[in-house]
C-alpha positions in Angstrom: 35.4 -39.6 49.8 35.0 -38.6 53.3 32.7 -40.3 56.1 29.7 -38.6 57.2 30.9 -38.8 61.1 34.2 -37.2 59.9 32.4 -34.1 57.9 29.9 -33.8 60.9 33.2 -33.2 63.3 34.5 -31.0 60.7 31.6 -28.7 60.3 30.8 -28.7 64.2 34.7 -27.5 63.9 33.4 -24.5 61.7 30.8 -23.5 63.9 33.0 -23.6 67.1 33.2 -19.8 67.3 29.8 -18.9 66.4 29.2 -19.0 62.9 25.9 -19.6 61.5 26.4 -22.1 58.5 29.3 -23.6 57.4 29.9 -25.7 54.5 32.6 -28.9 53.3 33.5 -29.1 49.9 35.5 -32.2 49.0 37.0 -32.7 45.5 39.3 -35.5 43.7 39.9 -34.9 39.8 41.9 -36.4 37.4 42.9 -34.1 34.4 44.3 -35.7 30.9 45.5 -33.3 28.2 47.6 -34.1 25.0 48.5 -31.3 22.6 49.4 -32.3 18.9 51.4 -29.9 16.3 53.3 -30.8 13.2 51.7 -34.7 13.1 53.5 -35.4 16.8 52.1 -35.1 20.2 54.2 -32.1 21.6 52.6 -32.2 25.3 50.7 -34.4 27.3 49.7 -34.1 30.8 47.7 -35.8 33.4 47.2 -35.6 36.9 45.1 -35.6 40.0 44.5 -33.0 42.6 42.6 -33.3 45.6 41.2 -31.1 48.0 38.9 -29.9 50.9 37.5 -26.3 51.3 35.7 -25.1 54.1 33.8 -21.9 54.6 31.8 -20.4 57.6 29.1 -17.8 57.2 28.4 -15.1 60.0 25.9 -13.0 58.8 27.0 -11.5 56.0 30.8 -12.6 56.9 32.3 -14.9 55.1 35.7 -16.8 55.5 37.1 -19.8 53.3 39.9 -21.9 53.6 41.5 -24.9 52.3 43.4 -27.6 52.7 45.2 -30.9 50.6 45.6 -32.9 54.6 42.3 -35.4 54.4 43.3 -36.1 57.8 40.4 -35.7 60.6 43.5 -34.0 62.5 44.2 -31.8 59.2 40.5 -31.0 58.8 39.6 -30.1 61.5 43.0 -27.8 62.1 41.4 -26.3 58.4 38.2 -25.3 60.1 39.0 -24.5 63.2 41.2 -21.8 61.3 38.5 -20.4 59.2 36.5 -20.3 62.3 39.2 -18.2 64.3 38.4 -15.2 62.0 34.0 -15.6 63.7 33.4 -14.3 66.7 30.2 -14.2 67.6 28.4 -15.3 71.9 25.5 -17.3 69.8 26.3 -20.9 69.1 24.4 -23.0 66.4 24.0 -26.8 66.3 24.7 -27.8 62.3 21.5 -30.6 61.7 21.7 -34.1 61.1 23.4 -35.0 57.0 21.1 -36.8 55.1 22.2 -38.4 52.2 20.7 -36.9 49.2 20.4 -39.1 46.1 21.1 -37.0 43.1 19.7 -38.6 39.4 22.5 -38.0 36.8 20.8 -35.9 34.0 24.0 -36.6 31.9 24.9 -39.8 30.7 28.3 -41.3 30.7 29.1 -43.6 28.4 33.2 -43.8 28.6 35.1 -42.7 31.5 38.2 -41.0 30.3 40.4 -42.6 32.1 39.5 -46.3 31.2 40.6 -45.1 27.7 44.2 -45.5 26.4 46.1 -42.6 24.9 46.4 -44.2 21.6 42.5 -44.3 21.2 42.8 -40.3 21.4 46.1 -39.7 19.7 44.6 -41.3 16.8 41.0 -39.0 16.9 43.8 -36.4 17.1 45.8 -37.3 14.2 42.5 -37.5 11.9 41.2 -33.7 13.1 45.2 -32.4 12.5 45.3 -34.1 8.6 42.1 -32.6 8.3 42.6 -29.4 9.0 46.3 -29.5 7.8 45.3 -30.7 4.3 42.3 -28.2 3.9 44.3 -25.7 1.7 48.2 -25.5 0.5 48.4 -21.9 2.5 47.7 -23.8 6.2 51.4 -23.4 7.4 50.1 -25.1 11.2 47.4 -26.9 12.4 47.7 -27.5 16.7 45.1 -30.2 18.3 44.5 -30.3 21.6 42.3 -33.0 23.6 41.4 -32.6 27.0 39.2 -34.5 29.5 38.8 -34.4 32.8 36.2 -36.5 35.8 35.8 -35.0 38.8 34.2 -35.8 41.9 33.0 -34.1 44.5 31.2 -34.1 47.8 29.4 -31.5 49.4 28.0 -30.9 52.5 26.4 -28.3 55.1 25.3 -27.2 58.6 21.8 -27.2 57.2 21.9 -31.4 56.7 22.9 -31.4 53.1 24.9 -34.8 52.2 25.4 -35.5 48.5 28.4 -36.6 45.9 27.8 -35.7 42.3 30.9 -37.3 39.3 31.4 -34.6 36.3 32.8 -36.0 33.4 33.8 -33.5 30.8 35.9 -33.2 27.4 36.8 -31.4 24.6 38.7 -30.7 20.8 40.3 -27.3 20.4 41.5 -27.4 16.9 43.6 -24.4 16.2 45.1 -23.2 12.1 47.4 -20.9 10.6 47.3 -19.7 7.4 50.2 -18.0 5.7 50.9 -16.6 2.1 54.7 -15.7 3.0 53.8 -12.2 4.3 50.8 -12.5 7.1 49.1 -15.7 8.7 45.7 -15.1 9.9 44.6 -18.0 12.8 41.1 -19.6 12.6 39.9 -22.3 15.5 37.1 -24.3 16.5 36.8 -25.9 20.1 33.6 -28.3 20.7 33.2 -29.2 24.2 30.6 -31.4 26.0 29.7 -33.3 29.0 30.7 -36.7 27.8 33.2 -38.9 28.2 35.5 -40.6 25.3 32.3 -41.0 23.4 31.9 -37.3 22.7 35.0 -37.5 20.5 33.9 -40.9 18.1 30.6 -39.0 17.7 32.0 -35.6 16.6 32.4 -34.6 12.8 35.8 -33.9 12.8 35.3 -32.8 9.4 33.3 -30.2 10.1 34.7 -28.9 13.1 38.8 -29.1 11.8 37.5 -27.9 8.2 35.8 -24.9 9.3 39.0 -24.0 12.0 41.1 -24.2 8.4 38.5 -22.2 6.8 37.9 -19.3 8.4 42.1 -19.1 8.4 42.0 -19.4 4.4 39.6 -16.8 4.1 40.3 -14.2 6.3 44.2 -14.6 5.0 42.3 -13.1 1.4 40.2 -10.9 3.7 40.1 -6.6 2.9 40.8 -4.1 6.0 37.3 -3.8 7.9 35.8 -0.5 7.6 35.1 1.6 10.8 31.9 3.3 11.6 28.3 2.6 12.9 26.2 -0.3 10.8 23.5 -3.0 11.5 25.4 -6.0 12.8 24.0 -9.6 12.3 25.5 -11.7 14.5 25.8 -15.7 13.7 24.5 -18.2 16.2 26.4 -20.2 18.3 29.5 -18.7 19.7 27.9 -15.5 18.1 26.8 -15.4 22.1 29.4 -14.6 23.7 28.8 -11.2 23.4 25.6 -11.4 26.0 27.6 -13.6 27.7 30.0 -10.7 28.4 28.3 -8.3 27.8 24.9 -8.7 29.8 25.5 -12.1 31.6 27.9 -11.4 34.2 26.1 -8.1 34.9 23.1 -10.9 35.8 24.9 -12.6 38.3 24.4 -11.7 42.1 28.6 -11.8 42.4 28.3 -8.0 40.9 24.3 -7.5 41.7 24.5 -7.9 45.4 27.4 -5.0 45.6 25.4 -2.8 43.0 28.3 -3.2 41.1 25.4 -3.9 38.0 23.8 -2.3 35.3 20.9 -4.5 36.1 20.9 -4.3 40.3 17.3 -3.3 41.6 15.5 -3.6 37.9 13.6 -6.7 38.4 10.4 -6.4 36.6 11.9 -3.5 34.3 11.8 -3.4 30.5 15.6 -4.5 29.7 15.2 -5.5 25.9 12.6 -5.9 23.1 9.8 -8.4 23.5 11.4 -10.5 21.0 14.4 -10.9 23.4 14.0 -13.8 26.3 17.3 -15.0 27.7 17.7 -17.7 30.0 20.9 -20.0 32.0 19.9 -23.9 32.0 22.5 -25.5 33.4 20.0 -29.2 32.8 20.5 -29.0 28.8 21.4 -33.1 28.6 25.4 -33.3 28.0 26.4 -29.4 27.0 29.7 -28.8 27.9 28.4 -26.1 30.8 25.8 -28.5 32.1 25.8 -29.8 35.8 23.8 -32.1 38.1 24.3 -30.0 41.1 26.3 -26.5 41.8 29.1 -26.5 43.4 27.0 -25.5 46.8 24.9 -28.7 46.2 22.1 -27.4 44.7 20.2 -28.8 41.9 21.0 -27.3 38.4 18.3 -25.8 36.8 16.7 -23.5 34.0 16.4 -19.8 35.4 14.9 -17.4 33.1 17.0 -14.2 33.3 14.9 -11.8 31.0 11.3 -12.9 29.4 10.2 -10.9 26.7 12.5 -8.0 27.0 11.4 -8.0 30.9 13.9 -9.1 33.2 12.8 -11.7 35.5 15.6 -12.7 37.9 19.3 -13.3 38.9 21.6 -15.9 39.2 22.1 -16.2 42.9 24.4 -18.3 44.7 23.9 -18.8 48.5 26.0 -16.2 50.0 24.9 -13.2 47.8 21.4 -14.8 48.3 21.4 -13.7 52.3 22.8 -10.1 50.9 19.9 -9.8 48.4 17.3 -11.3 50.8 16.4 -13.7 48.2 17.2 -18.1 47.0 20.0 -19.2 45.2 18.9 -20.2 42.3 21.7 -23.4 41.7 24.5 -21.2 40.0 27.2 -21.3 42.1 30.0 -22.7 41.0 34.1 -22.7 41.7 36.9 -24.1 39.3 38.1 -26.0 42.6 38.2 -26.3 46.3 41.1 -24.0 46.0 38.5 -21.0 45.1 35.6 -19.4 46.9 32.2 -20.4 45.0 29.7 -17.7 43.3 27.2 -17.5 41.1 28.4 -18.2 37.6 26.6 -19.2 34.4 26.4 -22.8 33.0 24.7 -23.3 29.3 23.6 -19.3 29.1 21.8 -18.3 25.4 18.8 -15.8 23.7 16.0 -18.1 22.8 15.0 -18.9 19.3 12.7 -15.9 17.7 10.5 -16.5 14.8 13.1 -15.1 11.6 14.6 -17.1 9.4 18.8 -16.5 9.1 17.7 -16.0 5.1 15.2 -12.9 6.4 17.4 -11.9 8.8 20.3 -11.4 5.3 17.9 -9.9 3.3 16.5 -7.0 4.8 19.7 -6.3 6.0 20.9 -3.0 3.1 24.2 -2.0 4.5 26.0 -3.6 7.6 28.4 -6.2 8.8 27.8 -10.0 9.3 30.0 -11.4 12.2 30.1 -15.3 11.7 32.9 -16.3 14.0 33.3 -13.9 17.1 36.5 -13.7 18.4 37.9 -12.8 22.6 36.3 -9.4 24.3 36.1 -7.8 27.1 33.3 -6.2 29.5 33.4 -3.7 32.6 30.2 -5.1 34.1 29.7 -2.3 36.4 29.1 -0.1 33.3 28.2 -2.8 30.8 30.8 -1.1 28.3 32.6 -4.1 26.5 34.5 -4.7 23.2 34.8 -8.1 21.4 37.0 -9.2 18.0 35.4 -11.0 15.5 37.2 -13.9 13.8 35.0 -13.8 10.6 33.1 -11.2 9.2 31.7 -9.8 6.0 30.4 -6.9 5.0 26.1 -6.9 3.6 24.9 -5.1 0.8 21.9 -5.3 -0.8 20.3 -7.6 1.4 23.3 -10.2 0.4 26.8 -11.0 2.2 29.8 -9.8 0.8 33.7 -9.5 0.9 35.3 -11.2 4.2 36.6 -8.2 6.0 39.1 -8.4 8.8 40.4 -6.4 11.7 36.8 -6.1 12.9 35.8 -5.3 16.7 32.5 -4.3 18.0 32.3 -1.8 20.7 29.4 -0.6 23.0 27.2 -0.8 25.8 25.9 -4.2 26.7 22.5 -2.9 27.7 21.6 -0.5 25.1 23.4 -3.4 22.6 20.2 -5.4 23.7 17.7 -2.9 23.3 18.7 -2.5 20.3 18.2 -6.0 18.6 15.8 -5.9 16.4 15.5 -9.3 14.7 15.7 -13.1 16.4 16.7 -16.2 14.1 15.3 -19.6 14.7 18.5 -21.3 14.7 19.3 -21.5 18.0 23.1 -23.2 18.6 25.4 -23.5 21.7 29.2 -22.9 21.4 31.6 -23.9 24.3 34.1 -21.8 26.1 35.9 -20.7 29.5 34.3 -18.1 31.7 37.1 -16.5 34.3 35.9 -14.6 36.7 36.3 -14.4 41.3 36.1 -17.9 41.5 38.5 -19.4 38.7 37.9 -20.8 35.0 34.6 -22.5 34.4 33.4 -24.6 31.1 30.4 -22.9 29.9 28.2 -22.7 27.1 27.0 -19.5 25.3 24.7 -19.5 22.5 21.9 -17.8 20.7 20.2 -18.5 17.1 21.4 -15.6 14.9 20.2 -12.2 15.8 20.5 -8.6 14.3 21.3 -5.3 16.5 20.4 -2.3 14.7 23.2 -0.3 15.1 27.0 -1.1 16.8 29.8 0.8 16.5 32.5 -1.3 14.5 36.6 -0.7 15.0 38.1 -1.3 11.9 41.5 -0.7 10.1 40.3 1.8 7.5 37.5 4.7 7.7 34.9 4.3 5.9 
């Protein structure tokens, strides 16, 4: 992508004015995305952007800028601009690269872009017919397919010298269902790191049924009742709620300014003991998975809270000098265009020892969320509210009438102190996190769970 002389001018650029580490990102992606609605491809997009970002460290001053001119001329114009804004009488001396070798822990099996259209407009079609022909009241069904392969190179002042290829794709399958007076939406997005082979090995059955399904029943579905209940919350996508809720409170973007719930309470008693959550961005092929960060790291498991006791951070390397403590392989950036931070990659609760059936049936009055919805979190109090696509009410120790209009409103941290059973079904759903430093593919996940008590928003009083 770039020669090693070129990126050792570049960064001896960065350090001209006394900075003490300073960093290349490169990046060259090509981005394919075809949208499908009413049997015919309505969009389709593809394109390639390219990049280098540059950012200087001083202490605990930080400056980043960009720049599309892979021109030594342009680069070093790039860095000698970021380095403008360091002044500092010390000079450092950025080490020799080294090429690092970097194992894939993903395999690839198509590249996206050796695969014609028509191979993926017709995976399309099937996933639309499916989800079209589910029931006579689907008025729409949308199908979108997306891939992208991007590859990057990063190095530092500190020697670092390594290239890493991401190869990602994903279905969103999105229905409507109408009886002439409301339509009510269901949708189903699997993701993965893969390449073309992720779509001839999905079942598009289940996936496009189930986006058709939860449409046809919630259309049917009675106004939610409001008030304070025992919430079981599926697995999967069920964990976007800690994602929200508690996850970003665990990364060192809001710890290092105190801007956290959970700044200074390592070794504290966040949750039950059945509660262990962790952030392993190594899980072979999950849509949030990486071989390195986007600071050239290697991607790892880190164990956020074990046993209800929280262990650690995620930590990328700039927070890391502000905390006095590593990064931990968890930055990340949506492109050269952004400033990295920490971020999560595949981030879930860890299987307990119920079974979803026991979980059900000591369950006497409550609400079952099987589908959750969009939310929202202030991470500086932990306060959040999510929507639930699917729920039902439980009585008896047995699920009920869909209800719908459902939210869920609380307190992230006193939300997890108050789970009080794990599943053993652990599952991963895939998203998109935003947050400082752009939108990110990321897995959230958790087997199901029950909290003992979360205030639910509904449309009627119960």
């Amino acid at each position: 992508m770039l020669s090693k002389s070129v990126v050792e001018d570049v960064i001896s650029a960065a350090l001209s004015t006394g900075g003490d580490f300073a960093e290349v990102f490169v990046e060259d992606r090509f981005s394919n995305s075809l949208v499908l609605q009413d049997g015919k491809i309505e969009k389709s997009n593809s394109g390639r952007d390219a990049g280098v970002g540059i950012r200087v460290f001083s202490g605990l001053q930080s400056v980043y800028a960009y720049t599309t001119d892979f021109s030594k001329e342009g680069l070093i114009k790039a860095a000698k601009n970021a380095a403008h804004a360091i002044k500092s009488e010390v000079r450092h001396i950025p080490a020799v690269l080294q090429q690092e070798a970097i194992e894939p822990l993903h395999k690839i099996i198509q590249m996206p872009q050796s695969v014609e259209n028509a191979r993926k407009v017709a995976v399309m079609k099937k996933t639309y017919d499916i989800a079209k022909n589910y029931h006579s009241s689907i008025a729409q069904a949308t199908v979108s397919l997306l891939d992208h392969e991007q590859n990057v190179l990063i190095a530092n002042s500190e020697g670092k010298f390594v290239e890493d290829k991401r190869v990602r794709s994903r279905l969103a399958i999105q229905a409507i269902a109408s009886d002439g007076t409301q339509m009510q939406p269901g949708f189903y997005g699997p993701g993965a790191y893969k390449g073309f082979e992720f779509f001839e090995g999905l079942d598009l059955e289940h996936y496009a049924g189930e986006a058709a399904r939860i449409a046809v029943t919630m259309l049917h579905a009675e106004e939610c009742p409001s008030g304070k209940f025992p919430v079981i919350i599926d697995n999967e996508f069920g964990g976007v709620i800690f994602h929200e809720a508690c996850g970003h409170g665990l990364e060192a973007t809001s710890v290092a300014k105190n801007n956290s719930v959970f700044a200074n309470r390592i070794g504290e008693k966040v949750a039950p003991d059945i509660v262990t959550y962790i952030d392993d961005g190594t899980l072979a092929n999950e849509w949030g998975s990486l071989n390195i960060d986007d600071e050239g790291e290697r991607a790892r498991k880190n164990v956020l809270i074990e046993n209800g006791i929280l262990k650690g951070y995620l930590i990328d390397k700039f927070n890391g000098r502000r905390m006095g403590m590593e990064a931990t392989g968890s930055s990340r950036r949506e492109s050269y265009r952004f400033n990295p931070t920490s971020r999560m990659t595949n981030t879930f609760i860890a299987p307990g020892k119920s079974t979803p059936e026991e979980i059900i049936s000591s369950t006497e009055h409550g609400l079952y969320a099987k589908y959750m919805g969009g939310g929202s979190v202030n991470t500086a109090t932990g306060d959040y509210n999510f929507a639930i696509m699917e729920a039902y009410l439980v009585e008896n120790g047995k699920i009920g009438a869909p209800v719908k209009g459902a939210t869920l409103i609380g307190n992230g941290p006193k939300t997890l102190q108050l789970v009080d059973m794990v599943g053993n079904n652990l599952a991963h759903g895939a998203g998109m996190c935003g947050s400082v430093s752009g939108s990110l593919p990321v897995n959230v996940g958790q087997p199901m769970i029950r909290v003992s008590e979360i205030t639910v928003g509904g449309t009627k009083g119960e």
